[in-house]
KETI-743429 format. One record per residue (C-alpha): residue number from 1; residue in three letters; y, z, x. Coordinates in steps of 0.02 Angstrom, whole numbers. Last residue first. Example, Ala and Ser with C-alpha at 12.3 -4.5 7.8 and 13.67 -1.06 7.14 Angstrom:
// KETI-743429
(site 2, 'SER', (-53, 357, 684))
(site 1, 'ALA', (-225, 390, 615))
This chain:
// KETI-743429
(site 103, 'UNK', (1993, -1030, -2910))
(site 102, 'UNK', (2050, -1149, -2792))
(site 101, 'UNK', (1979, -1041, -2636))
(site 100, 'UNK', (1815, -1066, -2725))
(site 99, 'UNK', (1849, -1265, -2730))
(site 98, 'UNK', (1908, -1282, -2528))
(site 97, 'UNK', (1770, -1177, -2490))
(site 96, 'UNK', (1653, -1293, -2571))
(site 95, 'UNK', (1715, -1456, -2517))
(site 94, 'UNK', (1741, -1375, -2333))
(site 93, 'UNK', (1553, -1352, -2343))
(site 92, 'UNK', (1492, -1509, -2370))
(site 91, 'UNK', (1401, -1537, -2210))
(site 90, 'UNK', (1390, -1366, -2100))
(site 89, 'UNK', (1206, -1380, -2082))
(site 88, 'UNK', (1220, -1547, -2025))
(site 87, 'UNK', (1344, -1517, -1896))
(site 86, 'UNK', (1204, -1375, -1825))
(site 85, 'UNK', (1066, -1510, -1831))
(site 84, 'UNK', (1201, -1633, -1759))
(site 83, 'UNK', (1213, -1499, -1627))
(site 82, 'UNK', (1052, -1491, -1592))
(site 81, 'UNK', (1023, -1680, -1567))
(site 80, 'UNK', (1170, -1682, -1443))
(site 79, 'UNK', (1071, -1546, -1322))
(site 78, 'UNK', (1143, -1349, -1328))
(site 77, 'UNK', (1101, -1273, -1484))
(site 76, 'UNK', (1059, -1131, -1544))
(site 75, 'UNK', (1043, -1100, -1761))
(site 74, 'UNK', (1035, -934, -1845))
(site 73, 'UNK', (1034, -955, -2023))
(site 72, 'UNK', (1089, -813, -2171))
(site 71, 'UNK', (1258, -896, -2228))
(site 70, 'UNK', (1298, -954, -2050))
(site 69, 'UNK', (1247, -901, -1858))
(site 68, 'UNK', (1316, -1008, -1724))
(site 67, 'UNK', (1214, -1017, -1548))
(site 66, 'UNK', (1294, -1116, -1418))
(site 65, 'UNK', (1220, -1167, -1277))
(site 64, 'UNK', (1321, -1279, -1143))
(site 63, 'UNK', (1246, -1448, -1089))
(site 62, 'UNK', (1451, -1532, -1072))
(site 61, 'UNK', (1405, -1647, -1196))
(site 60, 'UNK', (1342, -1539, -1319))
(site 59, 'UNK', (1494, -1410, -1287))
(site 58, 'UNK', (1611, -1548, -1348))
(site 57, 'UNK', (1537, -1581, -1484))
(site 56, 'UNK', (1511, -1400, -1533))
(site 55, 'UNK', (1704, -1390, -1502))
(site 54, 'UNK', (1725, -1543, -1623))
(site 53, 'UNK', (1617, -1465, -1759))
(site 52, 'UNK', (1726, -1307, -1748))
(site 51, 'UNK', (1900, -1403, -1772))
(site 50, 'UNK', (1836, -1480, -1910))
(site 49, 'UNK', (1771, -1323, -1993))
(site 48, 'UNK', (1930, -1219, -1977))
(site 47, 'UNK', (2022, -1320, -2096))
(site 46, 'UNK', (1912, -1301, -2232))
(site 45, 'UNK', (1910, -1099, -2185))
(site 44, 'UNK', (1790, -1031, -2116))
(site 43, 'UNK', (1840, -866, -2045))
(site 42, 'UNK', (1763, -852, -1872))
(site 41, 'UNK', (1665, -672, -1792))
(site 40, 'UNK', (1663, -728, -1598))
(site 39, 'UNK', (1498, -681, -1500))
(site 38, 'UNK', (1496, -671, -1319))
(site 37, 'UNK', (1362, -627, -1215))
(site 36, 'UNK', (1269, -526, -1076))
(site 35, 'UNK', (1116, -551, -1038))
(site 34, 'UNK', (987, -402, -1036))
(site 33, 'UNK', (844, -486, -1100))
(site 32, 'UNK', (884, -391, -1267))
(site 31, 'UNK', (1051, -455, -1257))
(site 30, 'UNK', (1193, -374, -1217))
(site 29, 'UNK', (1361, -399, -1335))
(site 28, 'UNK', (1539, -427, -1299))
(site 27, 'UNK', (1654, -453, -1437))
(site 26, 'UNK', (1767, -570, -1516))
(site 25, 'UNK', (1860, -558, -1671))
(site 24, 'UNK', (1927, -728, -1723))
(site 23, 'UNK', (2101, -761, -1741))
(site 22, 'UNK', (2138, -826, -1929))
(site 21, 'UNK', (2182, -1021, -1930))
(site 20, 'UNK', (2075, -1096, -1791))
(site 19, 'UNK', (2156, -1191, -1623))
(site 18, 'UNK', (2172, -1039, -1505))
(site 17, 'UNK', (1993, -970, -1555))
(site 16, 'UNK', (1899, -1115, -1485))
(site 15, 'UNK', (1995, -1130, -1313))
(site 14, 'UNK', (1958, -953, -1306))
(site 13, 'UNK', (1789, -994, -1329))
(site 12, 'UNK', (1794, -1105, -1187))
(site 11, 'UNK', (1878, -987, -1082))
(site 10, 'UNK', (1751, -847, -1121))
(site 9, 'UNK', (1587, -956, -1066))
(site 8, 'UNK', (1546, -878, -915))
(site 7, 'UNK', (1496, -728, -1045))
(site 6, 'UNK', (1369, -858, -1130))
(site 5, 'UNK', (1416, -920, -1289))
(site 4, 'UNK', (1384, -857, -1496))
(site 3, 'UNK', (1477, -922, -1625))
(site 2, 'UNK', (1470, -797, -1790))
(site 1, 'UNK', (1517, -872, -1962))
């Protein structure tokens, strides 16, 4: 999964990055409007997902955009109802990471 934030953003996805499993690989990337961003490469993990959905939570109510790319789908967000679209999207998933890393 990639998380994408604003530069101004770094401490908050710092804050993101101290409290998953793996540390995340974070680079800096320029946009094609010439922005410069942020984008953290996250292991998901079923442990990892929790603390993710909380962050996004947390950046909802705050009015921060976050844009988090997963299995194919790009997906920004920034207002509560985009987040729960993003949440939604992640729905499930620790069952089915916590059964392939079973096997």
């Amino acid at each position: 999964m990639t998380i994408e934030v604003d530069l101004l953003d770094r401490d908050d996805l710092e804050q993101l990055a101290a409290h998953v499993d793996a540390t995340p690989v974070v680079i800096e990337v320029r946009a094609l409007d010439g922005d410069t961003l942020l984008q953290a490469v996250i292991a998901v993990t079923a442990t990892a997902l929790p603390v993710i959905r909380t962050w996004l939570l947390q950046r909802a109510e705050n009015k921060k955009a976050t844009v988090v790319s997963w299995d194919g789908n790009r997906i920004q967000g920034y207002s509560a109802k985009e987040v729960m679209g993003i949440l939604e999207a992640l729905q499930g998933e620790p069952e089915e990471i916590q059964a392939s890393e079973e096997d």
